[in-house]
C-alpha positions in Angstrom: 0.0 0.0 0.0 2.8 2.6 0.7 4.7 2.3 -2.9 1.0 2.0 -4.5 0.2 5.2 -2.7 4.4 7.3 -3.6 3.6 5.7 -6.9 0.0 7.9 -7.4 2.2 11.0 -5.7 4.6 10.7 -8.0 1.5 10.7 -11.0 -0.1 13.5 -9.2 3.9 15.5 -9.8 3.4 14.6 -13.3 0.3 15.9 -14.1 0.9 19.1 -12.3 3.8 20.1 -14.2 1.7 19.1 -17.6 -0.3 22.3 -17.8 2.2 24.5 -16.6 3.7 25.1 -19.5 0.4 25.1 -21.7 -0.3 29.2 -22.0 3.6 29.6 -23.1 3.4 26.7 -25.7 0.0 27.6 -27.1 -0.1 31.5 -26.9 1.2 32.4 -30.4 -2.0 30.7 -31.8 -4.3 31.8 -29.5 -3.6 35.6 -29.4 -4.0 35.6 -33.5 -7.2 34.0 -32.7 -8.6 36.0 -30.4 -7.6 39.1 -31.6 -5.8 40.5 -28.6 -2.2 42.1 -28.2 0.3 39.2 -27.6 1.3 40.8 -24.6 -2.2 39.2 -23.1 -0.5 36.6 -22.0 0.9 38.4 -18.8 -2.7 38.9 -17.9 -3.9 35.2 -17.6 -0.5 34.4 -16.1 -1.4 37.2 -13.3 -4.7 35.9 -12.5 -3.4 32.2 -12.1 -0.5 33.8 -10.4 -3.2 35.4 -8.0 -5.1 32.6 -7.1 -2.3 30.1 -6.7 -1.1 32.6 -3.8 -4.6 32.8 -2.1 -5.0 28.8 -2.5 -1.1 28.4 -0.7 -2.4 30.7 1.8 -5.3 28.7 2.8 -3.5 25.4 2.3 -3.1 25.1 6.4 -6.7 25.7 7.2 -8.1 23.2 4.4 -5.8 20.2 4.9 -6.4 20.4 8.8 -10.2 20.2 7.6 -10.1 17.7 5.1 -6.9 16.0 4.8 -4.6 15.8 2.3 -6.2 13.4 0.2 -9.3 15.2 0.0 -7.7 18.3 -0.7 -5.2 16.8 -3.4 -8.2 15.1 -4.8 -10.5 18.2 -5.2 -7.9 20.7 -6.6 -6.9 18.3 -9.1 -10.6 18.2 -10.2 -11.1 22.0 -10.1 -7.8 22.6 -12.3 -9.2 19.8 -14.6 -12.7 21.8 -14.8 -10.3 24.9 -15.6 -8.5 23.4 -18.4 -11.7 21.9 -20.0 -13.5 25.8 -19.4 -10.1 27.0 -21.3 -10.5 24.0 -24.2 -14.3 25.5 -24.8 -13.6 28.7 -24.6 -13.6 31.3 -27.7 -13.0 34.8 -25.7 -10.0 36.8 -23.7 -12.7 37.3 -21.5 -13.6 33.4 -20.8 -10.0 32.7 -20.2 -9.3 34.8 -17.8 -12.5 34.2 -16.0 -11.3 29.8 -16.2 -7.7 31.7 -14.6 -9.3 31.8 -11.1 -10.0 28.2 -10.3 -6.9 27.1 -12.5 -4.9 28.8 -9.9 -7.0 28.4 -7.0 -6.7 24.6 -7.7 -3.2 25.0 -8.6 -2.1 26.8 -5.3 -4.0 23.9 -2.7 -2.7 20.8 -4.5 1.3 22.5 -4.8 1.1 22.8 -0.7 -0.8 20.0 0.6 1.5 17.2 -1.6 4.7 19.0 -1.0 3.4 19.2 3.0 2.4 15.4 3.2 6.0 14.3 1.2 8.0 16.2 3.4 6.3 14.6 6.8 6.1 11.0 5.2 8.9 10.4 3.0 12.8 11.2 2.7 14.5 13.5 0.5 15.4 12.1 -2.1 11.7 11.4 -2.8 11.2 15.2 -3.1 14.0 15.5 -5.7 12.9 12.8 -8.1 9.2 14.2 -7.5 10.0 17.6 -8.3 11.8 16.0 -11.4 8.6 14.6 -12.7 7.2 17.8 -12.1 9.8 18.6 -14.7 8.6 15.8 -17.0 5.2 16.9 -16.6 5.8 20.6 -17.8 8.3 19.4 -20.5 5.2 17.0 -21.9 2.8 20.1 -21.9 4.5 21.7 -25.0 4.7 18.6 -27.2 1.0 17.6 -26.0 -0.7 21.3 -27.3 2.3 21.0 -30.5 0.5 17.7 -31.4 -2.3 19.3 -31.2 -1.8 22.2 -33.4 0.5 20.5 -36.0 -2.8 18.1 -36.4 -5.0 20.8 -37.0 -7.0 20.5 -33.8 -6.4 23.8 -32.7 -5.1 25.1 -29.3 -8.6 24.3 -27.9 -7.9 20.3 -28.0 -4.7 20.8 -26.6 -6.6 22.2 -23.7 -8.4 19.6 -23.6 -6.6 16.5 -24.0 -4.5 18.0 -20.6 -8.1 18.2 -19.1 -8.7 14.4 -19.5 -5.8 13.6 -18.4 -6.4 15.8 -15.3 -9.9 14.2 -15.0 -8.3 10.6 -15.1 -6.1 11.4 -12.2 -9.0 13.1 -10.0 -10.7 9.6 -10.6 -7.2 7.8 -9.1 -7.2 10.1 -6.8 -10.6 9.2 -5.1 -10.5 5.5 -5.6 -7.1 6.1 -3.4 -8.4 8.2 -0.3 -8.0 5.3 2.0 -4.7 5.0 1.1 -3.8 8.7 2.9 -5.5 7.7 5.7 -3.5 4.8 6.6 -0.3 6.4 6.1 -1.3 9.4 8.1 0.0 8.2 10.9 3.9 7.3 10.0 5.3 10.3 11.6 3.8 12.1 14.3 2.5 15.8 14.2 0.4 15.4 10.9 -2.9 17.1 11.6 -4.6 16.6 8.4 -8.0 16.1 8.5 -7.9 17.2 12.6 -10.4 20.2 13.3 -9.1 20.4 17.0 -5.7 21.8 15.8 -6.1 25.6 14.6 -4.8 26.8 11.5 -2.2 29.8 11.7 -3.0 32.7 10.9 -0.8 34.7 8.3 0.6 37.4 11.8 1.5 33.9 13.6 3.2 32.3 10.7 4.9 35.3 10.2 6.1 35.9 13.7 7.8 32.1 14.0 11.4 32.4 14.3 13.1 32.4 10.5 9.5 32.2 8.9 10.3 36.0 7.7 13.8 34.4 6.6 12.9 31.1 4.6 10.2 33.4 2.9 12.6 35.8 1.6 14.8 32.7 0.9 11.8 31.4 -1.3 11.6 34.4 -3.2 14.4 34.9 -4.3 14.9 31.5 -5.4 11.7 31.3 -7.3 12.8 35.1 -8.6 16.3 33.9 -9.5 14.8 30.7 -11.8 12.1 32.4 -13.6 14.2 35.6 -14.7 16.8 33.0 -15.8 13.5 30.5 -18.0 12.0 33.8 -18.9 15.0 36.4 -20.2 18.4 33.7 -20.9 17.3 33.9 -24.8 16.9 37.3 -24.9 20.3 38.2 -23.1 22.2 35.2 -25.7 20.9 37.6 -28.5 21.3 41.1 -27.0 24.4 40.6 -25.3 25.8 37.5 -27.3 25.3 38.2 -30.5 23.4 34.5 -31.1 20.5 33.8 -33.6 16.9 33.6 -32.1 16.7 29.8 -32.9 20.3 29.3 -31.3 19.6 31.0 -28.0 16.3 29.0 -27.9 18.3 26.3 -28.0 20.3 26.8 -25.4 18.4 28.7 -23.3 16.9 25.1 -23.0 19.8 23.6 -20.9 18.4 25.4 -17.8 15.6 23.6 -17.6 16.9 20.5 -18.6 19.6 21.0 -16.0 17.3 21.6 -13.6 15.2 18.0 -14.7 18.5 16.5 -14.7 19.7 17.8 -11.6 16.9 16.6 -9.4 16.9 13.1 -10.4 20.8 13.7 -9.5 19.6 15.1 -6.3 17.7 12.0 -5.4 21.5 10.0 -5.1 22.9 12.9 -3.1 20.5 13.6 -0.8 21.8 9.5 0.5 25.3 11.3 1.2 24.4 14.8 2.2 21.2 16.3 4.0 18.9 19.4 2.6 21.1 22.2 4.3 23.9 20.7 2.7 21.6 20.3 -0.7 21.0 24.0 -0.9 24.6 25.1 -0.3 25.5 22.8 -3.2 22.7 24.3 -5.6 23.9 27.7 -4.6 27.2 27.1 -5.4 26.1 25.9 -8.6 24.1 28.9 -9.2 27.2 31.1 -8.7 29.4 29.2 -10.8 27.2 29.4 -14.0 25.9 33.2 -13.3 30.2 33.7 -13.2 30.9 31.3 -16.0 27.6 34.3 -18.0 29.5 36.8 -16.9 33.0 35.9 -18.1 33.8 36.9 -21.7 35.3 33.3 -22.5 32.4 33.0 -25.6 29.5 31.0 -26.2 30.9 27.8 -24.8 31.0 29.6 -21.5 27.5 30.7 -21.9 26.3 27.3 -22.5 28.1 25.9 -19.7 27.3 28.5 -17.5 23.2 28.2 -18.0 23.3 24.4 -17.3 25.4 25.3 -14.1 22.4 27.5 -13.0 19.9 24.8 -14.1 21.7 22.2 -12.5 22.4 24.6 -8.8 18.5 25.3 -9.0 17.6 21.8 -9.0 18.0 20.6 -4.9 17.1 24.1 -3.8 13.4 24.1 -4.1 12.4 20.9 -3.0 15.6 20.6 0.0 14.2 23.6 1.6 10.5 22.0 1.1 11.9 18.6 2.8 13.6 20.7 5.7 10.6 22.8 6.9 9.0 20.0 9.2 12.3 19.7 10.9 13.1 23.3 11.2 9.6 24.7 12.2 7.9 21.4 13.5 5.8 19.0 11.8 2.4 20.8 13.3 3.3 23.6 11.5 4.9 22.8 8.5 2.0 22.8 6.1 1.2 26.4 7.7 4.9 27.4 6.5 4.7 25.1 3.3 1.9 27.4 2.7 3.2 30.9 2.7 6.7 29.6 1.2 5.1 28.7 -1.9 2.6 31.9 -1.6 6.1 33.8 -1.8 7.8 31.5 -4.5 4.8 32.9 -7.0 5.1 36.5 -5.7 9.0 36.3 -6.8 7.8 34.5 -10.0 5.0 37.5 -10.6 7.5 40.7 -9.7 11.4 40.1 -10.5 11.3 38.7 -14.0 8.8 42.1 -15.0 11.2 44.0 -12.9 14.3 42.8 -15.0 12.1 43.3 -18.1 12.0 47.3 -17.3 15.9 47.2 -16.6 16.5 45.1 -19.9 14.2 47.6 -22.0 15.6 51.0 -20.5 19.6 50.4 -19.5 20.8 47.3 -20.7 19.9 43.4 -21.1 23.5 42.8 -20.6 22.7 42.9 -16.9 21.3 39.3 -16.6 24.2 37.8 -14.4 24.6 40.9 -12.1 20.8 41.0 -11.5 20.9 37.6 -10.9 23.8 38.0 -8.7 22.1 39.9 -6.6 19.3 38.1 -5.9 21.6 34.9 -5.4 23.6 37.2 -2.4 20.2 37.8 -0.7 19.0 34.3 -1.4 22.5 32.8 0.5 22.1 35.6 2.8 18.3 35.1 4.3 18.9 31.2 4.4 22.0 31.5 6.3 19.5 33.9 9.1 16.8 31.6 8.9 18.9 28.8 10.2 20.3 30.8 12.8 17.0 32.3 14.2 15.9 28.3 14.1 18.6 26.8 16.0 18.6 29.3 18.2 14.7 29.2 18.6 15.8 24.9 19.0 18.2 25.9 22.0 16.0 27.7 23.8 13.2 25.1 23.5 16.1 22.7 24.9 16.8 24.8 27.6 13.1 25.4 29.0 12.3 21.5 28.4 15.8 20.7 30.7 14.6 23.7 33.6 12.3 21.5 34.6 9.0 23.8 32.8 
Protein backbone atom coordinates (compact mmCIF):
# COMPACT_ATOMS: atom_id res chain seq x y z
CA UNK A 1 0.00 0.00 0.00
CA UNK A 2 2.80 2.63 0.69
CA UNK A 3 4.73 2.27 -2.86
CA UNK A 4 0.99 1.99 -4.54
CA UNK A 5 0.19 5.18 -2.70
CA UNK A 6 4.43 7.33 -3.60
CA UNK A 7 3.59 5.69 -6.88
CA UNK A 8 0.03 7.93 -7.37
CA UNK A 9 2.16 11.03 -5.70
CA UNK A 10 4.58 10.67 -8.05
CA UNK A 11 1.51 10.70 -10.95
CA UNK A 12 -0.06 13.45 -9.25
CA UNK A 13 3.87 15.52 -9.76
CA UNK A 14 3.43 14.64 -13.34
CA UNK A 15 0.28 15.85 -14.07
CA UNK A 16 0.90 19.14 -12.28
CA UNK A 17 3.83 20.09 -14.25
CA UNK A 18 1.73 19.12 -17.57
CA UNK A 19 -0.34 22.29 -17.81
CA UNK A 20 2.16 24.52 -16.60
CA UNK A 21 3.67 25.07 -19.48
CA UNK A 22 0.44 25.14 -21.73
CA UNK A 23 -0.27 29.17 -21.96
CA UNK A 24 3.61 29.55 -23.14
CA UNK A 25 3.40 26.75 -25.71
CA UNK A 26 -0.03 27.63 -27.13
CA UNK A 27 -0.14 31.50 -26.88
CA UNK A 28 1.23 32.35 -30.38
CA UNK A 29 -1.95 30.68 -31.80
CA UNK A 30 -4.31 31.80 -29.48
CA UNK A 31 -3.57 35.64 -29.42
CA UNK A 32 -3.99 35.59 -33.47
CA UNK A 33 -7.24 34.04 -32.74
CA UNK A 34 -8.62 36.01 -30.43
CA UNK A 35 -7.62 39.05 -31.61
CA UNK A 36 -5.81 40.46 -28.62
CA UNK A 37 -2.21 42.14 -28.16
CA UNK A 38 0.33 39.18 -27.63
CA UNK A 39 1.26 40.83 -24.60
CA UNK A 40 -2.25 39.23 -23.08
CA UNK A 41 -0.53 36.58 -21.96
CA UNK A 42 0.89 38.42 -18.79
CA UNK A 43 -2.74 38.90 -17.92
CA UNK A 44 -3.86 35.21 -17.63
CA UNK A 45 -0.52 34.43 -16.11
CA UNK A 46 -1.42 37.23 -13.30
CA UNK A 47 -4.70 35.88 -12.47
CA UNK A 48 -3.37 32.22 -12.09
CA UNK A 49 -0.48 33.81 -10.42
CA UNK A 50 -3.16 35.45 -8.01
CA UNK A 51 -5.09 32.60 -7.15
CA UNK A 52 -2.32 30.14 -6.69
CA UNK A 53 -1.14 32.63 -3.76
CA UNK A 54 -4.59 32.78 -2.10
CA UNK A 55 -5.04 28.77 -2.45
CA UNK A 56 -1.13 28.35 -0.71
CA UNK A 57 -2.35 30.73 1.79
CA UNK A 58 -5.26 28.71 2.84
CA UNK A 59 -3.51 25.45 2.32
CA UNK A 60 -3.14 25.15 6.36
CA UNK A 61 -6.72 25.71 7.25
CA UNK A 62 -8.14 23.21 4.40
CA UNK A 63 -5.85 20.20 4.88
CA UNK A 64 -6.36 20.37 8.78
CA UNK A 65 -10.25 20.22 7.63
CA UNK A 66 -10.11 17.74 5.06
CA UNK A 67 -6.85 16.03 4.80
CA UNK A 68 -4.62 15.82 2.28
CA UNK A 69 -6.21 13.39 0.17
CA UNK A 70 -9.31 15.15 -0.02
CA UNK A 71 -7.74 18.27 -0.69
CA UNK A 72 -5.24 16.84 -3.35
CA UNK A 73 -8.24 15.07 -4.83
CA UNK A 74 -10.53 18.24 -5.17
CA UNK A 75 -7.86 20.66 -6.56
CA UNK A 76 -6.90 18.31 -9.07
CA UNK A 77 -10.64 18.15 -10.24
CA UNK A 78 -11.11 22.00 -10.13
CA UNK A 79 -7.84 22.58 -12.32
CA UNK A 80 -9.22 19.78 -14.62
CA UNK A 81 -12.75 21.79 -14.83
CA UNK A 82 -10.29 24.90 -15.63
CA UNK A 83 -8.52 23.36 -18.37
CA UNK A 84 -11.72 21.86 -20.03
CA UNK A 85 -13.49 25.75 -19.39
CA UNK A 86 -10.14 27.01 -21.27
CA UNK A 87 -10.48 24.01 -24.22
CA UNK A 88 -14.26 25.54 -24.79
CA UNK A 89 -13.64 28.73 -24.61
CA UNK A 90 -13.58 31.34 -27.70
CA UNK A 91 -12.98 34.82 -25.74
CA UNK A 92 -10.02 36.84 -23.73
CA UNK A 93 -12.67 37.31 -21.50
CA UNK A 94 -13.60 33.39 -20.79
CA UNK A 95 -10.03 32.69 -20.22
CA UNK A 96 -9.33 34.80 -17.75
CA UNK A 97 -12.53 34.16 -15.99
CA UNK A 98 -11.29 29.78 -16.20
CA UNK A 99 -7.65 31.68 -14.62
CA UNK A 100 -9.28 31.77 -11.10
CA UNK A 101 -10.04 28.18 -10.34
CA UNK A 102 -6.93 27.08 -12.49
CA UNK A 103 -4.93 28.84 -9.91
CA UNK A 104 -7.03 28.38 -7.01
CA UNK A 105 -6.68 24.59 -7.69
CA UNK A 106 -3.16 24.98 -8.59
CA UNK A 107 -2.07 26.80 -5.28
CA UNK A 108 -3.99 23.89 -2.75
CA UNK A 109 -2.68 20.82 -4.46
CA UNK A 110 1.32 22.51 -4.80
CA UNK A 111 1.09 22.81 -0.67
CA UNK A 112 -0.84 19.98 0.58
CA UNK A 113 1.48 17.24 -1.58
CA UNK A 114 4.65 18.99 -1.01
CA UNK A 115 3.38 19.17 3.05
CA UNK A 116 2.42 15.44 3.21
CA UNK A 117 6.00 14.34 1.20
CA UNK A 118 7.99 16.18 3.44
CA UNK A 119 6.33 14.64 6.81
CA UNK A 120 6.09 11.00 5.20
CA UNK A 121 8.88 10.39 3.01
CA UNK A 122 12.83 11.18 2.65
CA UNK A 123 14.51 13.50 0.53
CA UNK A 124 15.43 12.06 -2.10
CA UNK A 125 11.69 11.39 -2.75
CA UNK A 126 11.18 15.15 -3.07
CA UNK A 127 13.95 15.45 -5.72
CA UNK A 128 12.86 12.79 -8.08
CA UNK A 129 9.17 14.20 -7.48
CA UNK A 130 10.02 17.58 -8.34
CA UNK A 131 11.77 16.04 -11.39
CA UNK A 132 8.60 14.60 -12.70
CA UNK A 133 7.20 17.78 -12.11
CA UNK A 134 9.78 18.58 -14.73
CA UNK A 135 8.62 15.81 -16.96
CA UNK A 136 5.16 16.94 -16.56
CA UNK A 137 5.82 20.61 -17.80
CA UNK A 138 8.25 19.36 -20.49
CA UNK A 139 5.16 16.97 -21.87
CA UNK A 140 2.80 20.13 -21.95
CA UNK A 141 4.53 21.68 -25.02
CA UNK A 142 4.65 18.57 -27.23
CA UNK A 143 0.98 17.63 -26.03
CA UNK A 144 -0.74 21.29 -27.32
CA UNK A 145 2.28 20.98 -30.53
CA UNK A 146 0.49 17.69 -31.39
CA UNK A 147 -2.29 19.26 -31.16
CA UNK A 148 -1.77 22.21 -33.35
CA UNK A 149 0.50 20.49 -36.05
CA UNK A 150 -2.81 18.09 -36.37
CA UNK A 151 -5.02 20.84 -36.96
CA UNK A 152 -7.01 20.52 -33.84
CA UNK A 153 -6.35 23.84 -32.66
CA UNK A 154 -5.10 25.08 -29.29
CA UNK A 155 -8.61 24.29 -27.90
CA UNK A 156 -7.89 20.32 -28.03
CA UNK A 157 -4.68 20.75 -26.58
CA UNK A 158 -6.60 22.21 -23.68
CA UNK A 159 -8.38 19.57 -23.58
CA UNK A 160 -6.58 16.46 -23.99
CA UNK A 161 -4.52 18.00 -20.57
CA UNK A 162 -8.14 18.17 -19.09
CA UNK A 163 -8.69 14.39 -19.53
CA UNK A 164 -5.76 13.62 -18.41
CA UNK A 165 -6.43 15.80 -15.34
CA UNK A 166 -9.93 14.23 -14.98
CA UNK A 167 -8.30 10.58 -15.12
CA UNK A 168 -6.06 11.44 -12.22
CA UNK A 169 -8.97 13.13 -10.02
CA UNK A 170 -10.66 9.57 -10.58
CA UNK A 171 -7.18 7.82 -9.06
CA UNK A 172 -7.20 10.10 -6.82
CA UNK A 173 -10.60 9.23 -5.09
CA UNK A 174 -10.45 5.48 -5.56
CA UNK A 175 -7.09 6.13 -3.44
CA UNK A 176 -8.43 8.16 -0.30
CA UNK A 177 -8.02 5.26 2.00
CA UNK A 178 -4.73 4.99 1.10
CA UNK A 179 -3.78 8.74 2.87
CA UNK A 180 -5.55 7.73 5.74
CA UNK A 181 -3.46 4.79 6.64
CA UNK A 182 -0.26 6.41 6.06
CA UNK A 183 -1.35 9.42 8.13
CA UNK A 184 0.05 8.19 10.89
CA UNK A 185 3.90 7.31 9.98
CA UNK A 186 5.35 10.29 11.59
CA UNK A 187 3.77 12.13 14.27
CA UNK A 188 2.45 15.75 14.25
CA UNK A 189 0.38 15.41 10.91
CA UNK A 190 -2.93 17.09 11.61
CA UNK A 191 -4.57 16.65 8.37
CA UNK A 192 -7.99 16.08 8.46
CA UNK A 193 -7.87 17.20 12.60
CA UNK A 194 -10.44 20.21 13.35
CA UNK A 195 -9.12 20.37 17.04
CA UNK A 196 -5.68 21.78 15.82
CA UNK A 197 -6.10 25.57 14.62
CA UNK A 198 -4.76 26.83 11.54
CA UNK A 199 -2.24 29.76 11.69
CA UNK A 200 -3.04 32.74 10.87
CA UNK A 201 -0.76 34.74 8.34
CA UNK A 202 0.56 37.40 11.76
CA UNK A 203 1.47 33.93 13.65
CA UNK A 204 3.23 32.26 10.66
CA UNK A 205 4.86 35.35 10.23
CA UNK A 206 6.06 35.85 13.70
CA UNK A 207 7.85 32.13 13.99
CA UNK A 208 11.40 32.36 14.32
CA UNK A 209 13.10 32.42 10.53
CA UNK A 210 9.48 32.22 8.92
CA UNK A 211 10.33 35.97 7.68
CA UNK A 212 13.81 34.42 6.63
CA UNK A 213 12.89 31.11 4.56
CA UNK A 214 10.19 33.41 2.91
CA UNK A 215 12.59 35.76 1.55
CA UNK A 216 14.82 32.69 0.91
CA UNK A 217 11.78 31.41 -1.30
CA UNK A 218 11.57 34.44 -3.18
CA UNK A 219 14.42 34.89 -4.30
CA UNK A 220 14.90 31.47 -5.45
CA UNK A 221 11.69 31.34 -7.34
CA UNK A 222 12.77 35.05 -8.59
CA UNK A 223 16.28 33.86 -9.51
CA UNK A 224 14.76 30.65 -11.77
CA UNK A 225 12.10 32.39 -13.59
CA UNK A 226 14.16 35.56 -14.71
CA UNK A 227 16.85 33.00 -15.79
CA UNK A 228 13.53 30.52 -18.03
CA UNK A 229 11.95 33.84 -18.94
CA UNK A 230 15.01 36.38 -20.23
CA UNK A 231 18.36 33.70 -20.85
CA UNK A 232 17.30 33.89 -24.85
CA UNK A 233 16.90 37.32 -24.94
CA UNK A 234 20.29 38.20 -23.06
CA UNK A 235 22.15 35.18 -25.66
CA UNK A 236 20.92 37.64 -28.49
CA UNK A 237 21.35 41.10 -26.99
CA UNK A 238 24.36 40.55 -25.34
CA UNK A 239 25.80 37.52 -27.35
CA UNK A 240 25.34 38.15 -30.49
CA UNK A 241 23.37 34.52 -31.14
CA UNK A 242 20.54 33.79 -33.56
CA UNK A 243 16.88 33.63 -32.05
CA UNK A 244 16.69 29.80 -32.87
CA UNK A 245 20.27 29.27 -31.29
CA UNK A 246 19.60 31.05 -28.04
CA UNK A 247 16.25 29.02 -27.86
CA UNK A 248 18.26 26.27 -27.95
CA UNK A 249 20.33 26.85 -25.45
CA UNK A 250 18.43 28.75 -23.34
CA UNK A 251 16.94 25.09 -23.04
CA UNK A 252 19.81 23.61 -20.95
CA UNK A 253 18.43 25.36 -17.77
CA UNK A 254 15.59 23.58 -17.65
CA UNK A 255 16.92 20.50 -18.62
CA UNK A 256 19.63 21.05 -16.05
CA UNK A 257 17.26 21.62 -13.64
CA UNK A 258 15.21 18.04 -14.65
CA UNK A 259 18.53 16.55 -14.68
CA UNK A 260 19.72 17.81 -11.55
CA UNK A 261 16.90 16.59 -9.41
CA UNK A 262 16.88 13.14 -10.43
CA UNK A 263 20.84 13.70 -9.53
CA UNK A 264 19.63 15.07 -6.31
CA UNK A 265 17.72 12.00 -5.44
CA UNK A 266 21.47 10.03 -5.08
CA UNK A 267 22.89 12.86 -3.12
CA UNK A 268 20.51 13.65 -0.76
CA UNK A 269 21.82 9.51 0.52
CA UNK A 270 25.34 11.33 1.23
CA UNK A 271 24.45 14.82 2.17
CA UNK A 272 21.15 16.35 4.02
CA UNK A 273 18.86 19.43 2.63
CA UNK A 274 21.12 22.22 4.34
CA UNK A 275 23.92 20.75 2.68
CA UNK A 276 21.61 20.31 -0.68
CA UNK A 277 20.96 24.00 -0.90
CA UNK A 278 24.65 25.12 -0.31
CA UNK A 279 25.49 22.82 -3.18
CA UNK A 280 22.66 24.31 -5.62
CA UNK A 281 23.85 27.65 -4.64
CA UNK A 282 27.15 27.11 -5.44
CA UNK A 283 26.10 25.88 -8.63
CA UNK A 284 24.06 28.94 -9.16
CA UNK A 285 27.15 31.13 -8.68
CA UNK A 286 29.41 29.22 -10.76
CA UNK A 287 27.22 29.36 -14.03
CA UNK A 288 25.92 33.19 -13.30
CA UNK A 289 30.18 33.71 -13.25
CA UNK A 290 30.85 31.31 -16.03
CA UNK A 291 27.64 34.34 -18.00
CA UNK A 292 29.52 36.80 -16.87
CA UNK A 293 33.03 35.90 -18.09
CA UNK A 294 33.80 36.88 -21.68
CA UNK A 295 35.26 33.28 -22.47
CA UNK A 296 32.38 33.04 -25.61
CA UNK A 297 29.49 30.96 -26.17
CA UNK A 298 30.91 27.83 -24.85
CA UNK A 299 31.02 29.60 -21.53
CA UNK A 300 27.51 30.72 -21.88
CA UNK A 301 26.35 27.35 -22.51
CA UNK A 302 28.06 25.93 -19.71
CA UNK A 303 27.26 28.49 -17.45
CA UNK A 304 23.23 28.21 -17.97
CA UNK A 305 23.28 24.41 -17.32
CA UNK A 306 25.42 25.28 -14.10
CA UNK A 307 22.39 27.48 -12.95
CA UNK A 308 19.89 24.85 -14.06
CA UNK A 309 21.71 22.23 -12.46
CA UNK A 310 22.35 24.61 -8.84
CA UNK A 311 18.47 25.35 -8.98
CA UNK A 312 17.59 21.78 -9.03
CA UNK A 313 17.98 20.61 -4.93
CA UNK A 314 17.14 24.06 -3.81
CA UNK A 315 13.44 24.10 -4.11
CA UNK A 316 12.39 20.92 -3.04
CA UNK A 317 15.62 20.62 0.00
CA UNK A 318 14.19 23.65 1.63
CA UNK A 319 10.53 22.03 1.06
CA UNK A 320 11.92 18.64 2.78
CA UNK A 321 13.63 20.70 5.68
CA UNK A 322 10.58 22.81 6.87
CA UNK A 323 9.02 20.01 9.25
CA UNK A 324 12.29 19.70 10.92
CA UNK A 325 13.13 23.30 11.18
CA UNK A 326 9.59 24.68 12.19
CA UNK A 327 7.92 21.43 13.46
CA UNK A 328 5.75 19.01 11.83
CA UNK A 329 2.36 20.81 13.31
CA UNK A 330 3.35 23.58 11.48
CA UNK A 331 4.86 22.81 8.55
CA UNK A 332 1.95 22.80 6.15
CA UNK A 333 1.18 26.45 7.65
CA UNK A 334 4.89 27.39 6.53
CA UNK A 335 4.73 25.06 3.28
CA UNK A 336 1.92 27.36 2.69
CA UNK A 337 3.18 30.95 2.68
CA UNK A 338 6.70 29.62 1.20
CA UNK A 339 5.07 28.65 -1.86
CA UNK A 340 2.64 31.88 -1.62
CA UNK A 341 6.14 33.82 -1.78
CA UNK A 342 7.84 31.52 -4.49
CA UNK A 343 4.85 32.95 -7.00
CA UNK A 344 5.13 36.48 -5.72
CA UNK A 345 8.95 36.34 -6.79
CA UNK A 346 7.80 34.47 -10.00
CA UNK A 347 5.03 37.47 -10.61
CA UNK A 348 7.51 40.68 -9.65
CA UNK A 349 11.36 40.08 -10.52
CA UNK A 350 11.25 38.68 -13.97
CA UNK A 351 8.83 42.09 -14.95
CA UNK A 352 11.21 44.03 -12.89
CA UNK A 353 14.28 42.82 -14.99
CA UNK A 354 12.14 43.32 -18.10
CA UNK A 355 11.96 47.28 -17.27
CA UNK A 356 15.90 47.22 -16.65
CA UNK A 357 16.52 45.13 -19.86
CA UNK A 358 14.21 47.55 -22.01
CA UNK A 359 15.62 51.02 -20.50
CA UNK A 360 19.56 50.45 -19.45
CA UNK A 361 20.84 47.26 -20.68
CA UNK A 362 19.95 43.42 -21.05
CA UNK A 363 23.47 42.83 -20.58
CA UNK A 364 22.67 42.87 -16.90
CA UNK A 365 21.33 39.33 -16.60
CA UNK A 366 24.23 37.82 -14.42
CA UNK A 367 24.63 40.89 -12.07
CA UNK A 368 20.81 41.01 -11.51
CA UNK A 369 20.85 37.57 -10.93
CA UNK A 370 23.82 37.97 -8.74
CA UNK A 371 22.08 39.94 -6.62
CA UNK A 372 19.31 38.09 -5.92
CA UNK A 373 21.57 34.87 -5.43
CA UNK A 374 23.63 37.20 -2.43
CA UNK A 375 20.20 37.84 -0.71
CA UNK A 376 18.96 34.32 -1.36
CA UNK A 377 22.51 32.78 0.47
CA UNK A 378 22.07 35.61 2.80
CA UNK A 379 18.31 35.07 4.27
CA UNK A 380 18.93 31.24 4.45
CA UNK A 381 21.98 31.50 6.32
CA UNK A 382 19.51 33.90 9.11
CA UNK A 383 16.78 31.59 8.87
CA UNK A 384 18.90 28.77 10.24
CA UNK A 385 20.26 30.84 12.82
CA UNK A 386 16.98 32.31 14.19
CA UNK A 387 15.89 28.30 14.06
CA UNK A 388 18.60 26.81 16.03
CA UNK A 389 18.64 29.32 18.19
CA UNK A 390 14.73 29.23 18.63
CA UNK A 391 15.79 24.85 19.03
CA UNK A 392 18.23 25.86 21.96
CA UNK A 393 16.03 27.72 23.83
CA UNK A 394 13.21 25.12 23.50
CA UNK A 395 16.07 22.70 24.88
CA UNK A 396 16.75 24.75 27.56
CA UNK A 397 13.12 25.39 28.97
CA UNK A 398 12.25 21.49 28.42
CA UNK A 399 15.80 20.71 30.67
CA UNK A 400 14.61 23.73 33.62
CA UNK A 401 12.26 21.53 34.55
CA UNK A 402 9.01 23.75 32.78
Amino acid sequence: MFQLLLAIIYLAFISLGLPDSLLGSAWPAMYKELSVPVSYAGGISMIIAIGTIISSLQSDRLTRRFGTGKVTAFSVLMTAAALFGFSISHSYIALCLWAIPYGLGAGSVDASLNNYVALHYESRHMSWLHCMWGVGASLGPYVMGYALSGGQGWNMGYRYIALLQIALTVILLFSLPLWKQKQDVKAGDHSGDESNNPLSLPEIIHIPGAKEVMVTFFCYCALEQTTGLWASSYLVLRRGLSADTAAGFASLFFVGITAGRALSGFLTLKFNDTQMIRLGQGGILAGILLLLLPFGNGSALAGLVLIGLGCAPVYPSIIHSTPEHFGAEKSQAMIGVQMASAYVGTCLMPPVFGLIANHISAALLPLYLLVILALMIFAHGEMLKKVRRNLAKCRTFIRSGH
